[in-house]
N, C-alpha and C positions, 0 to 999 in steps of 0.2 A: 676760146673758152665761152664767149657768147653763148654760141650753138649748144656744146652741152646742155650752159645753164636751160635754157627755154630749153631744151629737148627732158633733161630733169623732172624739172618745174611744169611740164606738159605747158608752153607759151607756145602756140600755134601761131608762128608769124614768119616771112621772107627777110625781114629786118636782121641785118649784122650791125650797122651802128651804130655807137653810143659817143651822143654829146656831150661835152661839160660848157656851161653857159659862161660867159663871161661876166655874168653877172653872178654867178651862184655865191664866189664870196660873199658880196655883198649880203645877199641873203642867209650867212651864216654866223655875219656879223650883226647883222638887224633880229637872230633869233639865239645870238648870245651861245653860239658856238665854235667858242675861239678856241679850245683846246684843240681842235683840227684841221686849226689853220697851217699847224706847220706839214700839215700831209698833205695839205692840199693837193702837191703834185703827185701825188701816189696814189690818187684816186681809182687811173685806168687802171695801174698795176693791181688796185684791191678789187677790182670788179673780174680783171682777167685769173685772178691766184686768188680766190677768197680761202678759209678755213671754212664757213658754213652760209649756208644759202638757203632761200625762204621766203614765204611771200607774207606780207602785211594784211591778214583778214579784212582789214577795213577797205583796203583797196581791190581796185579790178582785178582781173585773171594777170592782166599786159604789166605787172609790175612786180620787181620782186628787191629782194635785198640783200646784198651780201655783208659777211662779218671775217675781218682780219685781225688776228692777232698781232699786234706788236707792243710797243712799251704800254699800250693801249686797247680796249678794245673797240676796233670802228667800225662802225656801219653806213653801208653807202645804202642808200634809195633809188631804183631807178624805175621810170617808168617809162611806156610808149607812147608815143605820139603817133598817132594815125594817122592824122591827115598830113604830117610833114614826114614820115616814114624813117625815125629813127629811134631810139633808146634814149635818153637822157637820165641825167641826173638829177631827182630831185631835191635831195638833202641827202648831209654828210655830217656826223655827229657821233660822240663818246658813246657806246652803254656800259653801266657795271657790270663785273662779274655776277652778280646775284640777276640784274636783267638779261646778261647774255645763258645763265641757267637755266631762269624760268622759259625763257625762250626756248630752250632745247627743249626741256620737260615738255611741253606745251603741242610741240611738236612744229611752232614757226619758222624752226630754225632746223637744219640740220644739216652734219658734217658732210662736207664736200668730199665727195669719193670716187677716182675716176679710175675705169678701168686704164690700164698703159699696158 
């Protein structure tokens, strides 16, 4: 799913993997995003199956975001690392309905549609 997404998203890169930090908890906990902590482990699952995919205007080209629907809606982060040649995560946190709207509206976001 990788592949797609960057293929998508035009991410012009050889990179297939994607890290999750051992320490990213933590850092979700120091930024007061506990509501998804209990997904924690479904991170790879929401990066590999997103519902909508998108990139963050504020960041580089090498980063994008996905959004999965469940009792929630979450958005995973991820960006590249160049010099260590992987994907990782940078944050993983709720949006509302109304932010995962304006997002679509916006055109940040948009539904994941794969030929098969």
């Amino acid at each position: 799913m990788l592949n797609d997404i960057k293929k998508i998203l035009k991410i012009n890169t050889e990179v297939e993997e994607l890290f999750i930090s051992k320490g990213l908890k933590k850092h979700l906990i120091k930024h007061k995003h506990y509501s998804v902590l209990k997904y924690f482990d479904k991170i790879e699952d929401i990066v590999n199956n997103p519902d909508y995919i998108g990139r963050n205007p504020n960041e580089g080209k090498t980063s994008f975001e996905c959004v999965k629907i469940l009792d929630k809606n979450l958005l995973v982060a991820v960006k590249l690392d160049l010099k260590k040649s992987y994907f990782y995560v940078a944050s993983f946190y709720e949006i509302t309905d109304s932010k995962l709207k304006k997002m679509l509206k916006s055109g940040r976001l948009k539904k994941l549609e794969l030929d098969k």
